[in-house]
N, C-alpha and C positions, 0 to 999 in steps of 0.2 A: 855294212856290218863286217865283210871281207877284211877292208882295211885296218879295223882296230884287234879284230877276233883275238888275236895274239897276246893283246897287250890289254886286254881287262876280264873279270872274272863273269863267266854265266851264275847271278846271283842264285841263293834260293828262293823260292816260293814258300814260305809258311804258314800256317794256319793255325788258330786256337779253338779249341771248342765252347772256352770257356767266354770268350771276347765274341765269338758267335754269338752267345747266348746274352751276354750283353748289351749286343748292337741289333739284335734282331736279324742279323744282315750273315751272309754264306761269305766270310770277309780274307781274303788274298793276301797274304802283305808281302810284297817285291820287296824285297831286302838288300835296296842297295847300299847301306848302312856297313856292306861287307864286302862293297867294293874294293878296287885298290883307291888309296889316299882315302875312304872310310867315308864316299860319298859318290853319288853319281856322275858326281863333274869330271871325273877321266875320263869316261865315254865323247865328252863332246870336246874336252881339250885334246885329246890324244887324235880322232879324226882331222880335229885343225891343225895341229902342227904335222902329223903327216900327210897332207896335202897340198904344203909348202913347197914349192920348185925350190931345188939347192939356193938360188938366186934370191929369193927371199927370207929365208932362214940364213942365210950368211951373218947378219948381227944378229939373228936371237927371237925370240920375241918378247913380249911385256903385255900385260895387262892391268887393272883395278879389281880387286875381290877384298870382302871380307873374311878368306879363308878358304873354303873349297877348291873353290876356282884356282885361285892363285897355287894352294900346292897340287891340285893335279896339270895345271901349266907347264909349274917348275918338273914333274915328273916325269912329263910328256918331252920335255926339254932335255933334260937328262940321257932319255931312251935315243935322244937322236942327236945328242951331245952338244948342243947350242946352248947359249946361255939363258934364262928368264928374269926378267926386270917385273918385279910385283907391289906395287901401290897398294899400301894396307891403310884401312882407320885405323888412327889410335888408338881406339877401342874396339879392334878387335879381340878375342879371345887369344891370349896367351898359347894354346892347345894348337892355334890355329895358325898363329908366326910359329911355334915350335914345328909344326909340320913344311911349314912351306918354306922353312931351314932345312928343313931335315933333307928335302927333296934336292938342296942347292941354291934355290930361288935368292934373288939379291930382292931384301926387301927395304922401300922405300916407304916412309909413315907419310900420314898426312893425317887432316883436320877429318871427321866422320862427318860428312856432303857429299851429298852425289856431286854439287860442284867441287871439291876440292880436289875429290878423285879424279877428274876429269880431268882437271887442270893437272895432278899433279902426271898423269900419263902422257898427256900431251907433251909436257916436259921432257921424259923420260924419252918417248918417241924421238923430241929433236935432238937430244942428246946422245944419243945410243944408234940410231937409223932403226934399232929393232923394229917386226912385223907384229903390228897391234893384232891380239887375240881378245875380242872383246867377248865379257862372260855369256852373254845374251844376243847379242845386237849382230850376230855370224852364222850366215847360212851352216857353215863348216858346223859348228858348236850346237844348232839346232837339230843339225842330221846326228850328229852323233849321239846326242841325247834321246834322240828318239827310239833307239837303240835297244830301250829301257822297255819301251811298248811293245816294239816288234819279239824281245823275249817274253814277257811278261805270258804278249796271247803265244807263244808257241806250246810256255808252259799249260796255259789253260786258256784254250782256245773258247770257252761258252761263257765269257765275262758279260754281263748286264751292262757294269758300269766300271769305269776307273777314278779312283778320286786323287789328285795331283794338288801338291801346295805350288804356290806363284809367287813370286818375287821377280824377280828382272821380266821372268815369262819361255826361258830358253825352255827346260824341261817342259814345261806344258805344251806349245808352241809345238816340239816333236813328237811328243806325247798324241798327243790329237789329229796329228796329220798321218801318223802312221797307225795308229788306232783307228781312225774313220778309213783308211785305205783298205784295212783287212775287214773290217765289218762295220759300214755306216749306219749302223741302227744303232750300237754300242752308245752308251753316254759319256760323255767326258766332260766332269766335275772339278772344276779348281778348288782349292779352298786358298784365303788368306787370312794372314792376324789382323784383328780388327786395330791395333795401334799403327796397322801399313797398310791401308787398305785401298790404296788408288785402284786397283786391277780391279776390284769390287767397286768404286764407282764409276771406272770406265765405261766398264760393262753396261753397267744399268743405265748411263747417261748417253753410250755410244759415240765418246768423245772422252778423246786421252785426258785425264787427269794426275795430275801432281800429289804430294804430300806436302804440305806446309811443315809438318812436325810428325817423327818415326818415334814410334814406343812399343818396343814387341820385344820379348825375351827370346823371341827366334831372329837370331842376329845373322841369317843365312838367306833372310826375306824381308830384309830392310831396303834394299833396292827397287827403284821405282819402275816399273813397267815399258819396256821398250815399243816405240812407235811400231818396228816391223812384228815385234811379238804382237802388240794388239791386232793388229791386221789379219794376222793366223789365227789371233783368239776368236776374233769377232766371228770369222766361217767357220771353226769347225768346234771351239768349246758350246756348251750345251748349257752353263751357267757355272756364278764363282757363289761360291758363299764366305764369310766371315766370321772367322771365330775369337773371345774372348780368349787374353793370356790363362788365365785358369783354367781354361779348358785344357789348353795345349797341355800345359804342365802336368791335368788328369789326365791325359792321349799318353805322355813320353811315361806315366808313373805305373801306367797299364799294361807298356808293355814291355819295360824291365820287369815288372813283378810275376807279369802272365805268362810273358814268353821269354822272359829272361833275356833279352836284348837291348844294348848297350845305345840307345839311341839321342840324338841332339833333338830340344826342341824345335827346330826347322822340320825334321827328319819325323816329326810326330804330328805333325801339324793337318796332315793330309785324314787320320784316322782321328782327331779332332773333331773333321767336319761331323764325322760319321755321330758323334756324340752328339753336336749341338743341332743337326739335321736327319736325326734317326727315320724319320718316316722318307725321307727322301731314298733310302736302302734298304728298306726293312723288307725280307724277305727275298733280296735280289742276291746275284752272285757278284760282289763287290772287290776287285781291284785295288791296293792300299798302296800308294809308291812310297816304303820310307826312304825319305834322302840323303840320310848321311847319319854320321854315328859318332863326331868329333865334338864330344861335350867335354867340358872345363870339368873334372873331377871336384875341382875347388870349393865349386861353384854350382854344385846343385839346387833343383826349387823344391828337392822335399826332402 
């Protein structure tokens, strides 16, 4: 925590009374939405790049994001004045190239596949020397995201449960390990969209699965579950559940109107659960991480 403290924001803790009485649930909501770059992923790109030996960071580095990532790389980059190389899908959000512009970031398109990206970074790598910061798959980018927990319980240290959205797996993955470190009774709840929902039949199959085909309006959890993330999930997550796009869309429209916060469907996803799993929280003191807060204005679902 030492190492980033400087360079990211101690979010707030929020509460509704009205979303209380909703959810049945005593509900938390970590508002990393209000991060820097409007998502939690500075916490875990900022630790990675400042852990770089000069020697490593001498070309730069690069990654694959559909947005978060990529501009808190480019920011993190910026801070320590190297360059970042960023592999975007084509359809990412407009919101989401304009930031990881804005940051500096040189961004590279490519075809929306996890193969594509892959490939197209590997490219990037041979052409550039830059030091790959991968969004997920980086011890560096796990501890820093975990970062998230370790304030989370300072703020409110008698949490029941935390409920965390999952896509690649980083945030959870730190989530969990620093949460069960400070109090292993605690539960830690993934939620994912049901049109992404490998991490939901990993789990329950106990064997990494794929997605044949991604259909979720939360475009910040369309990436598929990392082998070493599953391996953290499997010991210290407590179960994932899946939710319906309409749900989410009732999760992010709950809490602009209730809490008046500007948040992306990714970023809503986690208090989603809480809807389509009510009795799973009902009456407990419930943890809510929103993720990020970089929605398309354009482009809203209500």
């Amino acid at each position: 925590m030492l190492r980033i403290a400087d360079g990211v924001h101690e979010t707030p803790v929020m509460q509704s009374r009205l979303l209380n009485k909703h959810t049945g649930s005593h509900v938390f909501f970590k508002c990393e939405h209000l991060q820097r770059v409007g998502a939690f992923k500075a916490r875990g790109a900022l630790n990675a790049v400042l852990s770089l030996s000069d020697d490593e960071a001498a070309n730069g580095v690069a990654t694959h994001s559909s947005g978060n990532h990529g501009a808190a790389l480019a920011m993190a980059a910026a801070q320590r004045g190297i360059p970042a190389h960023i592999v975007m899908p084509s359809n990412a959000p407009d919101v989401k190239k304009e930031a990881v512009a804005a940051y500096g970031g040189l961004i590279i398109e490519c075809e929306p596949t996890q193969q594509a990206r892959a490939a197209g970074l590997e490219q990037v790598l041979a052409g550039t020397g830059a030091h790959a910061v991968h969004p997920f798959l980086d011890s560096r980018v796990i501890a820093g995201q975990g970062t998230v927990a370790l304030e989370l319980l300072k703020q409110v240290p008698d949490l029941d449960v935390i409920a965390v959205p999952v896509g690649g797996g980083g945030l959870l993955s730190g989530t969990a390990i620093a949460a069960k470190h400070i109090n292993p009774k605690i539960e830690v709840i993934a939620v994912e969209p049901e049109g992404a929902d490998d991490a939901f039949r990993s789990f329950g199959l106990g064997e990494l699965q794929g997605n044949s085909r991604v259909d979720t309006i939360a475009d910040g959890l369309r990436t598929s579950l990392g082998e070493l993330n599953f391996e953290i999930i499997r010991k210290h997550v407590d179960t994932i559940v899946a939710v319906p796009d309409a749900l989410i869309v009732e999760a992010m429209e709950l809490i602009w109107t209730r809490m008046k916060q500007v948040v992306e469907p990714s970023g809503a996803v986690s208090f989603a659960g809480l809807l389509e799993h009510p009795e799973r929280f009902r009456g407990r003191r419930t943890g809510v991480v929103i993720t990020g807060g970089n929605v398309d204005l354009g482009a809203l679902p209500f």
